[in-house]
C-alpha positions in Angstrom: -11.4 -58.5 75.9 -14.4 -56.3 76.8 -17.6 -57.4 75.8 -19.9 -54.8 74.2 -23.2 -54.3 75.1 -25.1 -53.1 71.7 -27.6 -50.1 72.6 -29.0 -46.9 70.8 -28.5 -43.4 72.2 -31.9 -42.0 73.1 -31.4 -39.0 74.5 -29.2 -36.6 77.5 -30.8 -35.5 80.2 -29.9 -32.5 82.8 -31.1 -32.7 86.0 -30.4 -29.1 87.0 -30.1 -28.4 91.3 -29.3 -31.8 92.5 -26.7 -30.6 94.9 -28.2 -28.0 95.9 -31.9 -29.5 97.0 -30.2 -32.6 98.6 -30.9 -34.2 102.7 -29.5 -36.5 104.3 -31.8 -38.9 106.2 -30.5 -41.4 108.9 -33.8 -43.7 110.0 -34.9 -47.1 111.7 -33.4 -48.8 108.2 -30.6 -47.0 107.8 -29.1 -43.7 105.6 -31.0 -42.5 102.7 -30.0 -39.6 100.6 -33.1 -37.3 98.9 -32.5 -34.8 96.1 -34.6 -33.0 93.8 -34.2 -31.6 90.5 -35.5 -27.8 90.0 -35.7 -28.7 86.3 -33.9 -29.5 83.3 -33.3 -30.2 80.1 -33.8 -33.2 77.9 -32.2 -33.9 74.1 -31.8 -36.2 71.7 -33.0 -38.2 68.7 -35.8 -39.9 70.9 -36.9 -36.8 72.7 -36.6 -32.8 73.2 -38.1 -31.1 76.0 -37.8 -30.6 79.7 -37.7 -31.9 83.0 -40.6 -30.5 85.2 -40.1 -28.7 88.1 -40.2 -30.4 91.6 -41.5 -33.6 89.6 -38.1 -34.9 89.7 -36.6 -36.6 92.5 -34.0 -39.3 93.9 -35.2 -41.1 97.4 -32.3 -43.2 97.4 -29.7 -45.1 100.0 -26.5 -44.7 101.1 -24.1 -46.6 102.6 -22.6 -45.3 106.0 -19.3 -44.0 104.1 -20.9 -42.6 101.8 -19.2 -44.3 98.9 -22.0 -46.1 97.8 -25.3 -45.2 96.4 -28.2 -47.0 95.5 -30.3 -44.9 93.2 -34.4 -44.6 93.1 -35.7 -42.3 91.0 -38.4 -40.9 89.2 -38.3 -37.9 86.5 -41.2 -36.3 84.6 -39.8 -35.2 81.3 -42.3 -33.2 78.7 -41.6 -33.1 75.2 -41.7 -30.2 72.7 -45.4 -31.3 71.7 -46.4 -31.3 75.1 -46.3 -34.7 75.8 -45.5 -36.0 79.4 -43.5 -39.4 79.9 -42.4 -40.9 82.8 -38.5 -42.8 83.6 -37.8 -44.4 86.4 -34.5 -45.2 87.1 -32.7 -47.2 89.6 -28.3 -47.7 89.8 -25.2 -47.2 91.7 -22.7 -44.5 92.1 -19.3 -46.6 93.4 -15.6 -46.7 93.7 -16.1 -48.8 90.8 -17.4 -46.0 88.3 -15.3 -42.9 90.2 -16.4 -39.9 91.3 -19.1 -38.4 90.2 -20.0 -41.4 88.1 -23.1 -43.6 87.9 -24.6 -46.2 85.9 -28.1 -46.2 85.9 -31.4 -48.9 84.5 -34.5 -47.4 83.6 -38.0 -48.1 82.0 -40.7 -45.7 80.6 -44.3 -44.9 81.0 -45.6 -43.0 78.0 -48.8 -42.2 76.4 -49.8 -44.0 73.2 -48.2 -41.7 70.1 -45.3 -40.8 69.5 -43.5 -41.7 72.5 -45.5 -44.6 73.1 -42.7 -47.2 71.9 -40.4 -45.9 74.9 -42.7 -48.2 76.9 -40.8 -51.7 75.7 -37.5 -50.9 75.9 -35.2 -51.7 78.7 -32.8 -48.3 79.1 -29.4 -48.0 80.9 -27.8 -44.8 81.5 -24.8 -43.1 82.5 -24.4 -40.5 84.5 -22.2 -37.7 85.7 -22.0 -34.8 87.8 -21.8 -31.4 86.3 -21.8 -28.8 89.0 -24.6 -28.5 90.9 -26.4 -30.6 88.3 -26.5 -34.4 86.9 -26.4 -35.6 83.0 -27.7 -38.7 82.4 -26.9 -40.6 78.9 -30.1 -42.6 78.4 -29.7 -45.6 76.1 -31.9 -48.3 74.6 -30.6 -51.9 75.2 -30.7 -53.1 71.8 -32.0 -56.7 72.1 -28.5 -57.7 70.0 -26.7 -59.7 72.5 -23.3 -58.4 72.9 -20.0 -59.7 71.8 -16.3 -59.3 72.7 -14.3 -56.4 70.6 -13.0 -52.8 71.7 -14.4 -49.9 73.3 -16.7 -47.7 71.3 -15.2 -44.1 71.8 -17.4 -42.1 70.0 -19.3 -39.2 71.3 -22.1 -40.2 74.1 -25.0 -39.7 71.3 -22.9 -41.4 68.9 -22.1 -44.8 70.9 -23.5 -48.3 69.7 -22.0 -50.1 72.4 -21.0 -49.5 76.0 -18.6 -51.5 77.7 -19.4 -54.8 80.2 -17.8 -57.9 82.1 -19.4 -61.0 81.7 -20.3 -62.2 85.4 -23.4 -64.8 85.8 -25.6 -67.2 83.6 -28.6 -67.8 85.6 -31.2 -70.9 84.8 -34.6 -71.1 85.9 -36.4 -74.2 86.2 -40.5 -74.1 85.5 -42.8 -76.5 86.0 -44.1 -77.7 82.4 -48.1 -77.0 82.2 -48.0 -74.7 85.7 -50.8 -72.2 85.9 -49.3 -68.5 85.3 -52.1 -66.3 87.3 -53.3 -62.9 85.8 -55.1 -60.3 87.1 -57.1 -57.5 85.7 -57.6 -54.7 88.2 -58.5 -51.4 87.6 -55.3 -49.8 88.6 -53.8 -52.2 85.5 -53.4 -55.6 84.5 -50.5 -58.4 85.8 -48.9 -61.0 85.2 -47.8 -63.5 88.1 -44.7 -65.2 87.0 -42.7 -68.3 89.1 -39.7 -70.1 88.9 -41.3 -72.9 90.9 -38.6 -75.3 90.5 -36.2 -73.0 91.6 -32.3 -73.2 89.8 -29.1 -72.9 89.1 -26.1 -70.0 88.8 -22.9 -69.5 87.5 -20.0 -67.0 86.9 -16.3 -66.7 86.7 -15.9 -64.7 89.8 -19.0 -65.9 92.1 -18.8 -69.0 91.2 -21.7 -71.0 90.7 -25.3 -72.1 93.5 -28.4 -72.0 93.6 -32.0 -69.8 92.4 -34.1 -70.5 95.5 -37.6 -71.8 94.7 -40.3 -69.5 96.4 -37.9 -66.8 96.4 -38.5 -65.6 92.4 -41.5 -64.3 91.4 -43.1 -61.0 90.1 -46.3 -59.7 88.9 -45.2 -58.1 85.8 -47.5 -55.4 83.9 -49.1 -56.3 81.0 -51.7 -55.2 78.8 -55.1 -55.1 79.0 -57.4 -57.7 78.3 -54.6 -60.4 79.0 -52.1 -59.3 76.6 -48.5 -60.3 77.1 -47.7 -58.8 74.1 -46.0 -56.0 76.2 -44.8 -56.6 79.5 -42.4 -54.5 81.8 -40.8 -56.7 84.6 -39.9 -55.6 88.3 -38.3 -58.7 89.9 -36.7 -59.9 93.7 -34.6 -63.0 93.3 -32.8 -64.6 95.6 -29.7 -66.4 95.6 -27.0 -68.5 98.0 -23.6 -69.5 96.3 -22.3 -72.4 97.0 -19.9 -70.9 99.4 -22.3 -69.8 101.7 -23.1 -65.6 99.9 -26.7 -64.9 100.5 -27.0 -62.6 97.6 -29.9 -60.9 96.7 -31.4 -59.8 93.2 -33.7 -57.4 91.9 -34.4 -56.6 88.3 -36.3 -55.0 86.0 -36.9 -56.0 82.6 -39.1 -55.4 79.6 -40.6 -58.0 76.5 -42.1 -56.3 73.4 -41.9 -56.7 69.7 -39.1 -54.5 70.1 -36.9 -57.8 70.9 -36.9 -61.5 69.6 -39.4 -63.7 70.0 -39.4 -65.5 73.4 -36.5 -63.0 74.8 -36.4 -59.8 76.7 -33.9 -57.6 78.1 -33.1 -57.2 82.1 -31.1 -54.9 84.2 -30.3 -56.2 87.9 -29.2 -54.6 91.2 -27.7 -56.8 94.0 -26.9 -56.6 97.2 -24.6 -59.0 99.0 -23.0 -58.7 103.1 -19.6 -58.3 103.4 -17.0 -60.8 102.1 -16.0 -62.4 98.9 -18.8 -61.1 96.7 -19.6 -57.8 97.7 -17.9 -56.0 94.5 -21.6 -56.9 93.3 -23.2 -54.0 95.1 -21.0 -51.7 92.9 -22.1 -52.6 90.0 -24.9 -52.0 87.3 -25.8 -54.9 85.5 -27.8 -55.4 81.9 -29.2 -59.5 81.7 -30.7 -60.7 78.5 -32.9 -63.5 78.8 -34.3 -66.2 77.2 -36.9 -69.2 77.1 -35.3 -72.4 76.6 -36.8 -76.0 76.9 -38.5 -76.1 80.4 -37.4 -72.9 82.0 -35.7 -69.7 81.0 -31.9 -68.5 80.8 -30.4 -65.5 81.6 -26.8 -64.1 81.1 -25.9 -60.8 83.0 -23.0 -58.3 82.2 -21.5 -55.9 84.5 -21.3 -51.9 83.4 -18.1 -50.7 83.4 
């Protein structure tokens, strides 16, 4: 059975003009795809407003076919009170999710208010194409860790689960009484994080291998002042299965007092070369993680 992955519906947003403001872009590093939005719409419980003009747009990659996308966007949303808040988003478009489709991880800058609580939740979306425009459903990852049961077919603003496949439990391994480095910096405060000892990996189609040590580390934002009370999370891992897949990992992730004590919720992008694994670049992923004894856990589900 499916397992569920509890969330809250936040709010739909309409990126109006995608298709029609879209480029192509072949470089030195390969395709890219650009698109902006001319505006748009947002509505919900969490939010009512607009997207602003020309302060919307996708600099994303695509693979050589064209049936894969790798999402990276930003989109400057303005509420009904005149407040401006920022979501960033990155995903995949894929065979997996059909055309049209995409699944979609996003986290929020907002200004202290109202909106300010958007800023420690982790957000997953999906989206679809309407036209010449995009909807994305924007969720909140609930911090409830999901179990197996059916799939909620409600309404999009009326879902409290979306479906997932269970596919890696990660371990890290920290060295007890390491020095975590901050910095303060007038641009904002971080947080420098490190799996030094490196660790281990699992999951029922990859398999299991290794979290390579000096290849996992992030400086995470954090409050002023030193305050971890509120951290958002943008990670590279990476990882080699015990087959041989080089895989690697990138995540983002936020901890508040929006989840449980000594958790936080993830979401995670790979990227893997051709062979046994590579159904992982399809895929959107949410993690939920968690400190336990000398390191921390993880446990990833797939989007479906």
């Amino acid at each position: 059975m499916t397992f569920q992955i509890p969330v809250k519906h936040l709010f739909s947003v309409r990126l109006e003009g995608l298709r029609k403001h879209s480029y192509d872009f072949v470089g030195p590093f390969g395709r890219r795809r650009f698109e902006k939005a001319v505006g748009g719409t947002v509505s919900g419980s969490a939010m009512t407003g607009k997207v602003l003009e020309l302060l919307a747009t996708d600099y994303g990659r695509v693979s050589d076919d064209g049936s894969l996308r790798a999402y990276n966007a930003g989109i400057t949303l303005q509420a009904e009170d005149g407040a401006i808040v920022l979501l960033q988003f990155r995903g995949r478009s894929s065979a997996v999710y059909g055309p049209g489709q995409s699944r979609v991880q996003a986290l929020f800058q907002a200004p202290e208010g109202p909106f300010g609580w958007l800023n420690g939740i982790q957000a997953v979306g999906h989206g679809r194409e309407d036209g010449d425009d995009t909807i994305l459903e924007i969720y909140a990852v609930t911090g409830s860790e999901p179990a197996e049961g059916p799939d909620d077919e409600r309404a999009w603003a009326e879902k409290e689960g979306l479906p997932a496949d269970f596919i890696l439990r990660r371990r890290s391994a920290h060295v007890p009484g390491a020095i975590r480095h901050k910095l303060e910096a007038p641009l904002g405060s971080r947080y420098f994080t490190l799996a030094e000892g490196g660790g281990k990996f699992e999951g029922p189609r990859l398999g299991s291998g290794d979290f390579l040590s000096g290849f996992a580390w992030g400086p995470h934002r954090m409050l002023p002042g030193g305050d971890v009370s509120l951290m958002q999370y943008d990670m590279e891992t990476f990882l080699k299965a015990d087959d041989g897949t080089e895989i690697f990992m990138s995540y983002t992730g936020c901890a508040s007092s929006q989840y449980a004590k000594h958790s936080w919720v993830t979401a995670a992008l790979f990227e893997v070369p051709s062979g046994p694994h590579d159904w992982m670049n399809e895929v959107q992923t949410v993690g939920y993680g968690f400190f336990r004894g000398d390191g921390a856990e993880y446990f990833y589900y797939a989007l479906r």
